[in-house]
N, C-alpha and C positions, 0 to 999 in steps of 0.2 A: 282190510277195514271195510269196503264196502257189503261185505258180506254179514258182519256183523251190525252194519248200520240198519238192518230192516230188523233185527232180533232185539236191538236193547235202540232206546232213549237216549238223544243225548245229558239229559239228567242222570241218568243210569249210569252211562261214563263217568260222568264229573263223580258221580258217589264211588265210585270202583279208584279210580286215579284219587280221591280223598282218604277212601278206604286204606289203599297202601301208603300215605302218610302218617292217619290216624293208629294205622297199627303198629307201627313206630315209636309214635309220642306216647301207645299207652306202655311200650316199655320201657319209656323212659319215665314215666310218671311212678315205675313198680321199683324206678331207682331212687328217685325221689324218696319214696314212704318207706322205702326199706331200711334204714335205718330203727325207726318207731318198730319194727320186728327184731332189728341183727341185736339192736344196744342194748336194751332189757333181760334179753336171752342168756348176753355172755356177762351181764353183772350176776344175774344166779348164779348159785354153788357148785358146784361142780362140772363149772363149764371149761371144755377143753380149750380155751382161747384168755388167758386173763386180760383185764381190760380197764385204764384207767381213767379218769373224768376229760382228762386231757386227749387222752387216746380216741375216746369218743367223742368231743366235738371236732379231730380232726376227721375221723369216718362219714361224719356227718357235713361237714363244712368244705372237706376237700374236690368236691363239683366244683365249686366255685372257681377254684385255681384252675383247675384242667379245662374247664369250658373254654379257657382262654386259649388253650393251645389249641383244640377243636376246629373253634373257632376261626382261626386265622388259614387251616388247612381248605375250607368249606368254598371260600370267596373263590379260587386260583382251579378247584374244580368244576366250581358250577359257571366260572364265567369261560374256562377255557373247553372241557371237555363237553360238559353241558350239567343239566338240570338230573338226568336219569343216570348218570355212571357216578354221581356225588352222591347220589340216593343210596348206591349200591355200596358204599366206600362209607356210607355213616354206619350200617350195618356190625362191620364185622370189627370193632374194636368190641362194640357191647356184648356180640355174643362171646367173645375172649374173656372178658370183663367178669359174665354171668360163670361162664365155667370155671374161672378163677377161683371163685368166690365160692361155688359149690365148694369145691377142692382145697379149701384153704386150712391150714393147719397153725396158722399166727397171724398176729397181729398183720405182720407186716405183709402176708400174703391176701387178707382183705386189704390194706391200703391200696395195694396194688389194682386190685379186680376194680376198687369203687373209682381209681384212676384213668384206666382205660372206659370205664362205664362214663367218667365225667367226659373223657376227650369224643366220646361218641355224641353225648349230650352236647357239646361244643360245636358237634358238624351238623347237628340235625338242627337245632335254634335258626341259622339265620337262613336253613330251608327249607323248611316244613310250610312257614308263613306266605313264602315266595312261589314255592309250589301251588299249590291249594289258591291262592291269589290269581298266576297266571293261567291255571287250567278253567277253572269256573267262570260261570256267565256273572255278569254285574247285579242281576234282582236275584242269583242264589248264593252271592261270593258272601255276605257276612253269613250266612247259617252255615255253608261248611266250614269257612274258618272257623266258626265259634265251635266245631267238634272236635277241631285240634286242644283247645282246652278240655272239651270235656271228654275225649280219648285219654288225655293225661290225669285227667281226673278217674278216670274209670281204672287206670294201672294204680294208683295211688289207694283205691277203695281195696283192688280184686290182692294187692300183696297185703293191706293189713285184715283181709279178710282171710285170706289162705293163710297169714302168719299169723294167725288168734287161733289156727287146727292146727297146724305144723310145724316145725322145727325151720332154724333157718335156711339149711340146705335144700331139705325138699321145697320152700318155697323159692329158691334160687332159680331150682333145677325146672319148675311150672313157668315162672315166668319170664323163659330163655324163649318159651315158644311164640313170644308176641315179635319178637326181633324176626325170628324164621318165618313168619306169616308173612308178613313187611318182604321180606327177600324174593320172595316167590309172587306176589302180586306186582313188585319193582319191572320183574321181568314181562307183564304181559302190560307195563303201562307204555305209552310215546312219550316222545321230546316234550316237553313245555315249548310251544308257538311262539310265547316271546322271543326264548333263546333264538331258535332259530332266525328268526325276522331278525333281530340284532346282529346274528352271524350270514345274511345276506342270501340266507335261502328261502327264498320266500314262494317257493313253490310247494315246496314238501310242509311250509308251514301253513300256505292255507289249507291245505291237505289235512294237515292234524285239528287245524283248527274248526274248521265244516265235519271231521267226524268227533268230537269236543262238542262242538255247541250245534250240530244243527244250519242251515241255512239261513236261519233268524237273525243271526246278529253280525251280516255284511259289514252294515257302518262299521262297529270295532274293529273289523279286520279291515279295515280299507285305511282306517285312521291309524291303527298300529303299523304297519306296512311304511304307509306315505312318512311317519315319521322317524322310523328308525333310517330309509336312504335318505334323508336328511342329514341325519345324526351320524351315518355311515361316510357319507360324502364326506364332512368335515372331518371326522376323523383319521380319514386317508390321507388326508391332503396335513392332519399334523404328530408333531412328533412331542415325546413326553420330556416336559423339559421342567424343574422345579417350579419355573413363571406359571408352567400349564398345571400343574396340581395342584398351587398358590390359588389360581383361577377357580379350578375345579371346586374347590373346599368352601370359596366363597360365595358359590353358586348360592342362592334359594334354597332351588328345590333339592339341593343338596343337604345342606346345614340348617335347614328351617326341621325336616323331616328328622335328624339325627339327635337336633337339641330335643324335639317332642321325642322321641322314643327313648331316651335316655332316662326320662321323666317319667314317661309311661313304666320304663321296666321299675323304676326303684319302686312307684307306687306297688306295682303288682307283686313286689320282693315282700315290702313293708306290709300288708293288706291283712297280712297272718296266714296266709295258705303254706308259703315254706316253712314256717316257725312251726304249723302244727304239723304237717306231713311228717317232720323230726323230729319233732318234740311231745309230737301230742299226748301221751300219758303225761310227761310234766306237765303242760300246761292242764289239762283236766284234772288234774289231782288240784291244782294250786286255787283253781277255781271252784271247782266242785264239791274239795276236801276227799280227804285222803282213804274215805268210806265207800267214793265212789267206784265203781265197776270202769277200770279205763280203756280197757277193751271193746267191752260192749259200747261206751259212749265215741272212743273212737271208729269204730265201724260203721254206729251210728250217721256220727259225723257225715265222715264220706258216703254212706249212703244220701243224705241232705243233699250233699254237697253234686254228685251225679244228677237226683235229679233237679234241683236248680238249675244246672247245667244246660239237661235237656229242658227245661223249659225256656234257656237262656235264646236256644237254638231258635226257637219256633218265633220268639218276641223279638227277637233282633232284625227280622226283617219286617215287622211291625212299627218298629220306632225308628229315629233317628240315633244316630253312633252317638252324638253328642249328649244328647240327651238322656240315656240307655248310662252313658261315663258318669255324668255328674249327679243322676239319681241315686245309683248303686254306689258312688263315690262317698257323697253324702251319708245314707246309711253305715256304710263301714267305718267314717270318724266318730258319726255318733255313736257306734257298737261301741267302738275302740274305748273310747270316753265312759261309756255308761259299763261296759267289764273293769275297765279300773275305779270308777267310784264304787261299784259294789264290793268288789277284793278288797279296796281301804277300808270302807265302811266296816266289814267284817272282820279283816286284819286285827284294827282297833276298839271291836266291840262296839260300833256305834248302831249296829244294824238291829233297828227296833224287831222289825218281821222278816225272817227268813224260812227259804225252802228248795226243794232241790227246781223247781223250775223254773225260780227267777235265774240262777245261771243257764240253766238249759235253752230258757229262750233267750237269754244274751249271747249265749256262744252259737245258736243255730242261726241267730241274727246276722253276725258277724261273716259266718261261714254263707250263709242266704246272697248277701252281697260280694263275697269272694268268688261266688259258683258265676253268679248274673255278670260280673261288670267285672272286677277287679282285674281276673287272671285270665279271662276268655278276651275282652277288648281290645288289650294293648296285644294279644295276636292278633286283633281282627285287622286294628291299626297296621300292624307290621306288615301284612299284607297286602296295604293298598298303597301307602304312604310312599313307599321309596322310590324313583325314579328308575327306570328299564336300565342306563348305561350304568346306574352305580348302584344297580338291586343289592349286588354281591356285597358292594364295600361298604355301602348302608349294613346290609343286615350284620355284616361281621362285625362293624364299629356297636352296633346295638346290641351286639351280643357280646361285648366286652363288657359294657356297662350291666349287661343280667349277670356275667359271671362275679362281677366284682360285689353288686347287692345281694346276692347269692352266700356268695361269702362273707361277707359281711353280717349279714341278718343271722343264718347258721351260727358262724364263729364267739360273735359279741352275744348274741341271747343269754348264755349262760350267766354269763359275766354283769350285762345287764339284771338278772331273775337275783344274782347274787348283792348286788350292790342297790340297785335301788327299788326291788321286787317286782311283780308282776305289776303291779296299778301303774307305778313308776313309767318299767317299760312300756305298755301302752299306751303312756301319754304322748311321750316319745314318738311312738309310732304316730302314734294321732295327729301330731303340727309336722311329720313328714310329709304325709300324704296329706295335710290340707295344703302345704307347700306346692307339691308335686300337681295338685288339680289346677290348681291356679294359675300356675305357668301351662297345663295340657289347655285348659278355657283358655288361655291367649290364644295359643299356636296352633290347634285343630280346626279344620277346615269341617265341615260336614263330608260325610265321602256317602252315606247312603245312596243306589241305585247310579253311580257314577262311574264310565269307567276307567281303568288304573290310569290312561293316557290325559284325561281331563284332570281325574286327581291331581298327576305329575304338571299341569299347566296352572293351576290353580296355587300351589306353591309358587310357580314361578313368577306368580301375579299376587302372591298374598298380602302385598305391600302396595298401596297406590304409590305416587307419584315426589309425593311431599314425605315419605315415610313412617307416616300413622299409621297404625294398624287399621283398616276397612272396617272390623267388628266391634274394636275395642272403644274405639274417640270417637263417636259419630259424628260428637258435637261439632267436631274442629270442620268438618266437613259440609256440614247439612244448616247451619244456622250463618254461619259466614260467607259472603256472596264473596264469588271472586271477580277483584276490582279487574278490569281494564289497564288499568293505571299502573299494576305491578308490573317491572317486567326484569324476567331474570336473564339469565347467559344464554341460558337453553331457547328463549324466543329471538335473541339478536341473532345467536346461530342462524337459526330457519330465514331471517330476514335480510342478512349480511350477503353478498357476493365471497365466492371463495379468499378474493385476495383481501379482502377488509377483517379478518377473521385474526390475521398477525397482531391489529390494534386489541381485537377486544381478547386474546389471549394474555394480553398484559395486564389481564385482570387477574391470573389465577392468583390465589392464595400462597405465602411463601410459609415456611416453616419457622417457628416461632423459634430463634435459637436458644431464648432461654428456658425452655419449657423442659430443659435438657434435666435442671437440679434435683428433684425428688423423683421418688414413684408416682404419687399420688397428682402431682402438678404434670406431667406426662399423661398421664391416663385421664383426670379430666380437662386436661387442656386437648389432647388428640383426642380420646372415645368419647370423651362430653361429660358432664357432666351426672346426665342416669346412669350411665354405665360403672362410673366412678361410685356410687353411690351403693350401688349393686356391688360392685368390689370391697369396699368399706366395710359392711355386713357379714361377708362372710366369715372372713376371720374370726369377727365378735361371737356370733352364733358359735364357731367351735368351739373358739375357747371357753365357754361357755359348759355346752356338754364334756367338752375334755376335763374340765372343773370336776362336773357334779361325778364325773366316774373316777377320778385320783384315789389311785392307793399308797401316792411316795410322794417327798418335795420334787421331784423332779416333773411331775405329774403335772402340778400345781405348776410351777413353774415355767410349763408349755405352755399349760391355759391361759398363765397372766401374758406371756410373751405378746400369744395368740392376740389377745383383748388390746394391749400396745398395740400391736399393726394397726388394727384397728380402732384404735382411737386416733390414732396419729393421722391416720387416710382424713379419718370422718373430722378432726378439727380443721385440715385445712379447707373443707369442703362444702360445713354446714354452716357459717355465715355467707361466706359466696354462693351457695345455693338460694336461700332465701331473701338477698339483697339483689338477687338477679330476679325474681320469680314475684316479688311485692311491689307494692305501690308505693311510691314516697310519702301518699299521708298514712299510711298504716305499715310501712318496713321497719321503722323503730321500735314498734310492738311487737310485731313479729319478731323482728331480732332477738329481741328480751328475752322468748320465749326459749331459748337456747338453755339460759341460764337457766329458768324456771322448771327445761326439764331436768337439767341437771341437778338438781336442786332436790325434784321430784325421785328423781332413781335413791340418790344418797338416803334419804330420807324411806322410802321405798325398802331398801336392802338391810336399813338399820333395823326398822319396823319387821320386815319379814325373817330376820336373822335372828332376831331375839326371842323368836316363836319357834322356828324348828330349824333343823340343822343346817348346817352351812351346804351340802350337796344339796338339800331340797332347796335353800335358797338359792344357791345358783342355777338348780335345774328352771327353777319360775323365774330369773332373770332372763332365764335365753328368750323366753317369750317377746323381752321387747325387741331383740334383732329381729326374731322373724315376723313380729307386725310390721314394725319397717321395710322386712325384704317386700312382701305382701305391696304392701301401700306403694311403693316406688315402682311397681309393676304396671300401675297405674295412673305415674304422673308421666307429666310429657318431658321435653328436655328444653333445659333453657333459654329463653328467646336471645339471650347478650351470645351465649354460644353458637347457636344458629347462625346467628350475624356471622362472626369469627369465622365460619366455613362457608360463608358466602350463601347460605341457605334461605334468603331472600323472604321470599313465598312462606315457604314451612314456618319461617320467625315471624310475619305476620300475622299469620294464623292461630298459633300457641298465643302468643303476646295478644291477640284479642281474646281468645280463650280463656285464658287468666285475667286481664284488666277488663273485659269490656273495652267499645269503642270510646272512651273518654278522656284515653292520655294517648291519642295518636300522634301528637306533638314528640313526647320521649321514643317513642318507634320509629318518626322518621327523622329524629336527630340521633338515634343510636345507629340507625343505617347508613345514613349521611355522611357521618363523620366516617364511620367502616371504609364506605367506599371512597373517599375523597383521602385515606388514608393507604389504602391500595395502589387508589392512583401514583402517590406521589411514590409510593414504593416502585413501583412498576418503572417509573421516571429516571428514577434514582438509580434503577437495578442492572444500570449499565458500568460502572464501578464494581470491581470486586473487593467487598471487604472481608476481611477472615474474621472466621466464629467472634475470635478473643479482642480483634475488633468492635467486630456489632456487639459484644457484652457490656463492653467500656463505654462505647455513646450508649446505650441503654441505661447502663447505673450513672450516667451524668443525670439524666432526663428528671426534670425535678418532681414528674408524675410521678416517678418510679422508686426513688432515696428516698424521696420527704414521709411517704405512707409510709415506707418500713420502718423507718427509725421511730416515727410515732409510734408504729405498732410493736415497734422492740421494745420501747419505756412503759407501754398498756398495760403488756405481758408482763413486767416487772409488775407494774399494780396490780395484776390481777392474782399472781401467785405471792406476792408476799402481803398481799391485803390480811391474808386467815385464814379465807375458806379453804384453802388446799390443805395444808395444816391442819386445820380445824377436822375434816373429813379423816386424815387417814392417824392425826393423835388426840382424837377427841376424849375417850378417856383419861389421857394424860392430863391432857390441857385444863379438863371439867377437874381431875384432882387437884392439881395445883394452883387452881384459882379458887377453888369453892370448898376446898378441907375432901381429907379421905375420907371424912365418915359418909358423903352425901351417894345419890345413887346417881352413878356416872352412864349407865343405859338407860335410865329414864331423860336426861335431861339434854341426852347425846339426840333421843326422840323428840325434845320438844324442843330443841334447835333446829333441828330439821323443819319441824310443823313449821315454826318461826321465820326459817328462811323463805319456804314453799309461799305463806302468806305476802312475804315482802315482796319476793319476786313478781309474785300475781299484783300487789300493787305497782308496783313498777310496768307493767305489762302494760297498766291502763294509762299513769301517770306521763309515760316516756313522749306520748302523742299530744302532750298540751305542755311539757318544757322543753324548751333549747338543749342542745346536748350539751354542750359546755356547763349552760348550771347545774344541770343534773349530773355531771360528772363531778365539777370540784365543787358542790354542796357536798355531796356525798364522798367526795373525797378527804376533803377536810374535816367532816366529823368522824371518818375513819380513822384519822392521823390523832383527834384526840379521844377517842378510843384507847387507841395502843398505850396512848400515854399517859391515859387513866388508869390502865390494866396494870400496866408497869408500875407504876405508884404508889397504885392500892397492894400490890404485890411486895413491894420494897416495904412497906409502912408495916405490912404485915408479919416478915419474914424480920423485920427488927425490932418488933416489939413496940414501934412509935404510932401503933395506930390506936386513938382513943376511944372512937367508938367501930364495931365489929355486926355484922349482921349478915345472912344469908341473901337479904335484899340487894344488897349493895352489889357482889359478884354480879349476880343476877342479872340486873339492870346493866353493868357496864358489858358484859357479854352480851345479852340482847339488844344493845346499840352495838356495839361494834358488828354484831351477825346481820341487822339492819343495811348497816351501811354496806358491807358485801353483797347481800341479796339484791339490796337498790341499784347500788350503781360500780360499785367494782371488781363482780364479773360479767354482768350484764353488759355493762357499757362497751372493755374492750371488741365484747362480742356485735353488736352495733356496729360500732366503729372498722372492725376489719369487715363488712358486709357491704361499707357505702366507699372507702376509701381509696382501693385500687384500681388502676386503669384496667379497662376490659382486654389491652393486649396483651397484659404480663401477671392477668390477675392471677392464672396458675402457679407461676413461679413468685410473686409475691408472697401467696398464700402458705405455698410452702416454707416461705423462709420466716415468715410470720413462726409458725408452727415452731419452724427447729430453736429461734428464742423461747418458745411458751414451755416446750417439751425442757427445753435446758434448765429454764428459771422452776420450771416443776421437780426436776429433777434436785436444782440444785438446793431448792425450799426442803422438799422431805428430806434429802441427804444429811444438810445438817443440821435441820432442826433439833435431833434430839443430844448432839456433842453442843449446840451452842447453850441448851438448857443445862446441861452439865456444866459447862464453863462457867455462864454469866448469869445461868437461873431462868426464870420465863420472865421478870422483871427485864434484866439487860435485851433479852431475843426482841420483845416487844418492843424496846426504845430504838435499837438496829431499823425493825423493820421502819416504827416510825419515820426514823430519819431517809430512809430509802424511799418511803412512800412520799415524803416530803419532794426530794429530787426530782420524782420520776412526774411528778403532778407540775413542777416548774415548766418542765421538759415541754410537756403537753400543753399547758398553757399555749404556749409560744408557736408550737406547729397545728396543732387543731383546727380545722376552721369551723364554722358553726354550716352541721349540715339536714339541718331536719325542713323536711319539706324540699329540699333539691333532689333534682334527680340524677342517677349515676353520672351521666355527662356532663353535669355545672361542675357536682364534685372535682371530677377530673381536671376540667379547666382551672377551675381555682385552684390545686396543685400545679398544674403548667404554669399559671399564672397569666395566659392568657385565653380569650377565646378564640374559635373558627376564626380564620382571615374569610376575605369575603371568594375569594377561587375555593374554599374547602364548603363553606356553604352554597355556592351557588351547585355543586354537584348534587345539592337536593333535585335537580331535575333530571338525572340519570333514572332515579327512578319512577319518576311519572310521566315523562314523555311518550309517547308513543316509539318503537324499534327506529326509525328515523331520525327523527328531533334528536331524540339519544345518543344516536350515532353522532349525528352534526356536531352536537354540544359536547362529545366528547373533543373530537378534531380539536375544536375551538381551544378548550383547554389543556389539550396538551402543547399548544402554541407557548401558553401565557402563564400557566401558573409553575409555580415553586417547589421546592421539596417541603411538607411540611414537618417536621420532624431534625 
């Protein structure tokens, strides 16, 4: 080494040791595109290979499965042998792979070759990035990473450019020699420095490292060094035990790095580089028309697309990574977006002016931002991002997620292009990747001119202290002064002597036993309530897409299932969400608004259903899951949950964040009560009671029975009010109230309009009446509703009705849809937002649900056997007298709660307030570490269990 250290540069190195990566990845990029040459070839005529639509998306799509096996072989070489004999071990399954494939006589003998070519693909993924990352200096590490892209870019140009002259073999047999370059440069490269320093040689690694970079960049090697015998110390000293990889996975810099690449890869999946690499005569024909030259514009293409590339190279160390993501991020939704509205436009003949270079500049555009940003960054990322001790298991975890969007993107295209076209799939594509950038903008750190050591520190700090994100809430942090006066566990610690630490341990938190009954009460009772929220969503979104692509009832069937999970998550969630998160003079409004959106979808999906088909409506309904995921990405988590986990500090902060400082009063009696409720837990906690125990004094507690039962007779009002009904037999209902001649989708729309209006007044009304009269006003002119309907239904079905008119229906339907939008769905929804105790509100919540989901069930079940039976006359007079009962019911347990805040509520269910030992614990939190102390003592003398 020292002999060649006066001949070449350490720049020179780094491009030599890149070189033999880069020449790798362009043969695997020649695996990539080859398909777009092998698939066309053997559907002409007299090709010795016959070849079916099926058969060629699996040629095409099968990478994706193999990388997986790859993949897993990759991590166990490079973390045991090292970095340079994993290199040498990715090599030769592709050149297998390539000769295969020259060689191949059938079907099943290309499956083969593109198998081994995928499991090669699989080993090189989570090293390529790792390499090229640990060999290069910090001000040149993103421009040779970014050549890993565009080396794969350059295989992907040079096979569809040698497969537009050649046959597919001879283009095989050419691009076998990018594998054999790679082989023979492997051999004249050193160890990766990391490795070594990780593996405790750290002689031979400053060695590699000083003829690598030069003498210039001591710091980095003195700071990688000092922290791997660190990191080496500890690991001597432990042994691998499930507790320690439980630990491991919940590290930061572990799981912070693996959620963003998982992200990074779908986008770079989704972005259209793989779609066109395999596809691209389809997709240019589809865009183009079927006149165009798809060769030449393919070649084109990849020409763009190279030099983009290399431009990408030169500007990446000009800009920031972040920056660099969400410009080219950006561009590529809008491409995505503006190719599918051209394709429709054109599809349906709407395209006033056309020519061939309004597609040509939308698909160069598209491709522009694939070259720059898309498919070069999320390598650049993968390079810097993952931590020295779990590079390996980072990269292969990240390289599951590429094989599986790999596959996925490949596999579904077809099927997508076939069901809901090209524009379709694009949009598709399009709210993927706005998805995908949104959560990358959370979780990327800037890494420009940094190096990989600080990177890796930097996740491990991504979070201050209260757990806000540092980028994302400034607010919570830079506008709120922090009091003095707060003081959590974490400062008595600091303040306490060793032996006084026994007292303030009987602080910790116990496990809620009833939090045990749903999913959904589980999850946001223990992860909180964003998290729950985030769970909620996702179902809905699938079942959603799962929808608009059905080809069977069974289809259909998964998607409704899908949409249930998630309705059911998201009912018990979304009034204790926003009765946690509002203010008492405006949460009754807010509450409302539950209804109103609901209201608003029905009315939404009638509206947009009766314009174009039921897939495209459903494809535009998925839209409102993924505004939701979006938006929730960016709310905080509930200040009443906060409390719950004893998070002090962090629930002051959010709860000013949200209210402003104007109801401090409700935040230190939400706290108060918390902790003087701990206390006496803690008291108490010397008795063992069994689960089935604590269940039984929990359902005695009159916080606890009295709201359910109220909320179990709501739930009756709410589903047999109508509107359930009304939503899923509104045709029926509008015939046999208004005569078959009338138009039952026009009037199915202007009940909805009707509801959408009522509810908005409601919205505004709820905050200037009582909730009791707004409930049984509006309950009572529902009841005679029904019994209006009923009547005039009876009068008419027996010929006793004297005078007859279209007006008449009309109006007693539009009172009766009144009275639902006002106040009975609204209301229930209120009502279970302010109702529950904050200790059991998960498990309440759910059991709230499991009556609403029942009474829903059991409303649509038999509505249409009872209209058989008894007619819609009898079903009407049923419900009325139900709706009469359940309003009794209510009367009697209701208490009047507008303008209180969650903790009067409460009490007035207890039926008493604080004693005066559970209030005086308001000064646990304001005291100074001492006083606090004292005051503790004091009252663990004197007070009581409260409970």
């Amino acid at each position: 080494m020292s002999n060649t250290k006066e001949k070449f540069s350490p720049f020179l190195k780094q491009c030599f040791v890149t070189g033999a990566v880069c020449s790798n990845i362009a043969g695997h990029g020649s695996i990539i595109g080859f398909p777009a040459v092998l698939l066309p070839q053997l559907r002409e005529k007299g090709s010795p290979i016959t070849l079916t639509e099926d058969g060629g998306s699996w040629i095409a799509s099968v990478l994706g499965i193999t990388i997986l096996v790859g993949n897993f072989i990759t991590p166990t070489l490079m973390e045991k042998l090292g970095r340079k004999p994993a290199h040498f071990a990715v090599t030769l399954p592709i050149i297998a792979g390539w000769l295969i494939t020259i060689f191949a006589n059938s079907f099943e003998a290309l499956l083969i070759g593109r198998v081994l070519q995928g499991l090669s693909f699989g080993m090189i993924l989570p090293l390529g990035s790792v390499l090229v990352g640990e060999y290069t200096s910090p001000k040149d590490r993103g421009t040779f990473l970014m050549s890993v892209s565009l080396a794969q870019a350059f295989g992907i140009f040079f096979v569809h450019l040698v497969g537009s002259l050649l046959n597919w073999r001879k283009t095989a047999m050419i691009c076998i020699f990018f594998s054999f370059a790679s082989l023979l440069m492997v051999l004249f490269s050193p160890e990766s420095p990391s490795w070594l320093a990780a593996k405790g040689k750290y002689d031979e690694c400053k060695k590699v490292f000083r003829w690598l970079r030069g003498d210039g960049e001591e710091d980095e090697l003195e700071e990688l060094i000092r922290a791997r015998v660190v990191e080496n110390s500890k690991s001597a000293t432990s042994k691998i035990t499930l507790s320690v990889i439980i630990k491991v996975v919940k590290k930061r810099e572990f799981l912070i790095p693996i959620v963003l690449m998982v992200h990074a890869n779908a986008m770079m999946q989704f972005a259209g580089g793989t779609t066109m690499a395999a596809y691209s005569t389809t997709i240019i024909g589809l865009i183009m028309g079927p006149e165009a030259s798809a060769h030449f514009w393919m070649v084109a293409l990849d020409t763009q697309r190279l030099i983009s590339n290399a431009i990408a190279m030169y500007v990446i160390n000009k800009f920031k990574r972040r920056t660099m993501m969400f410009l080219t991020g950006g561009i590529c939704v809008l491409s995505h977006i503006a190719i599918a509205g051209y394709v429709y436009a054109k599809l349906h003949g709407i395209l006033s002016y056309d020519s061939i270079w309004i597609p040509a500049l939308l698909i160069n555009l598209q491709f522009f931002s694939v070259a720059t940003g898309m498919v070069p960054l999320p390598n650049v990322i993968a390079g810097e991002v993952f931590p020295l001790e779990y590079r390996g298991l980072g990269g292969s975890i990240s390289v599951i997620s590429i094989a599986a969007f790999i596959f996925v993107t490949l596999k579904t295209f077809p099927g997508l292009i076939a069901r809901i076209h090209l524009h379709g799939t694009y949009i598709v594509y399009a709210l993927v990747l706005t998805y995908n950038l949104v959560v990358i903008w959370y979780l990327l750190p800037e890494t420009k001119d940094r190096t990989l050591q600080q990177i890796e520190d930097e996740f491990k700090e991504l979070r201050d202290s209260d757990g806000l994100h540092k980028h994302r809430l400034p607010r919570l942090r830079d506008w709120i002064p922090r009091s003095s006066a707060t003081t959590t566990e974490g400062a008595w610690r600091r303040h306490y002597p060793i032996q006084e630490r026994g007292i303030l341990d009987s602080f910790r938190p116990h496990h809620k036993h009833a939090d045990w009954f749903l999913f959904d009460a589980a999850h946001h009772g223990q992860l909180g309530r964003r998290t729950a929220h985030f769970i909620a969503a996702v179902p809905f979104l699938a079942g959603w897409l799962y929808t608009s692509m059905a080809t069977s009832v069974q289809d259909l069937l998964i998607g409704r299932i899908l949409q249930g999970v998630s309705s059911g998550l998201l009912t018990i969630l979304r009034s204790v969400l926003i009765g946690e998160y509002t203010s008492p003079s405006n949460r009754g409004a807010f509450l409302t608004t539950i209804s109103l959106a609901q209201a608003f979808g029905i009315f939404f999906v009638h509206l947009v259903g009766s314009l174009v088909s039921w897939q495209t409506t459903a494809l535009i309904c998925a839209f409102f899951a993924y505004t939701s995921f979006i938006m929730t990405m960016f709310t905080p988590e509930s200040p009443s949950w906060l409390v719950a986990r004893r998070r002090y500090d962090e629930c002051r902060r959010v709860f000013l964040w949200l209210r402003g400082d104007t109801e401090n009063e409700e935040l230190d009696e939400m706290i108060n009560v918390h902790v003087a409720h701990e206390k006496a837990k803690s008291q108490s906690g010397s008795a063992k009671v069994s689960r089935f125990e604590s269940m039984l004094k929990t359902a005695r507690r009159k916080e606890f029975y009295k709201p359910i039962v109220l909320m179990l007779h709501a739930n009756v009002l709410m589903q047999f009010a109508g509107g359930t009904t009304m939503s899923a037999y509104s045709t029926v209902i509008i015939g046999l109230l208004m005569g078959p001649g009338v138009n039952a989708h026009f009037w199915m729309v202007f009940l909805d309009t009707q509801r959408i209006i009522s509810n908005s007044m409601a919205v505004y009304v709820i905050n200037r009446v009582k909730r009791r009269t707004m409930l049984f006003s509006t309950g009572a002119l529902c009841v005679a509703a029904h019994v209006a309907i009923a009547a005039y239904v009876y009068a008419k079905d027996t010929g006793t009705l004297v005078y007859d008119a279209l007006w008449l229906p009309v109006l007693l339907i539009n009172v009766h849809f009144f009275t639902v939008a006002v106040g009975m769905v609204p209301m229930p929804n209120v009502i279970a937002g302010e109702v529950f105790p904050l200790e059991h509100r998960s498990v309440c919540g759910s059991i709230s649900l499991t009556t609403s989901s029942g009474f829903m069930f059991l409303a649509l079940k038999t509505f249409p056997q009872l209209v058989d039976a008894t007619g819609l006359q009898g079903t009407y007079s049923l419900y009325a007298v139900l709706l009469t009962y359940n309003l009794t019911v209510i009367w009697m347990l209701l208490p009047e709660t507008k303008g209180k805040t969650l903790q009067q509520i409460e009490e007035e269910f207890r039926g008493r307030p604080l004693r005066p030992e559970e209030t005086e614990m308001k000064l646990v939190l304001r005291m100074d570490p001492m006083e606090a102390y004292r005051s503790k003592l004091s009252l663990r003398r004197c007070s009581s269990a409260i409970l």
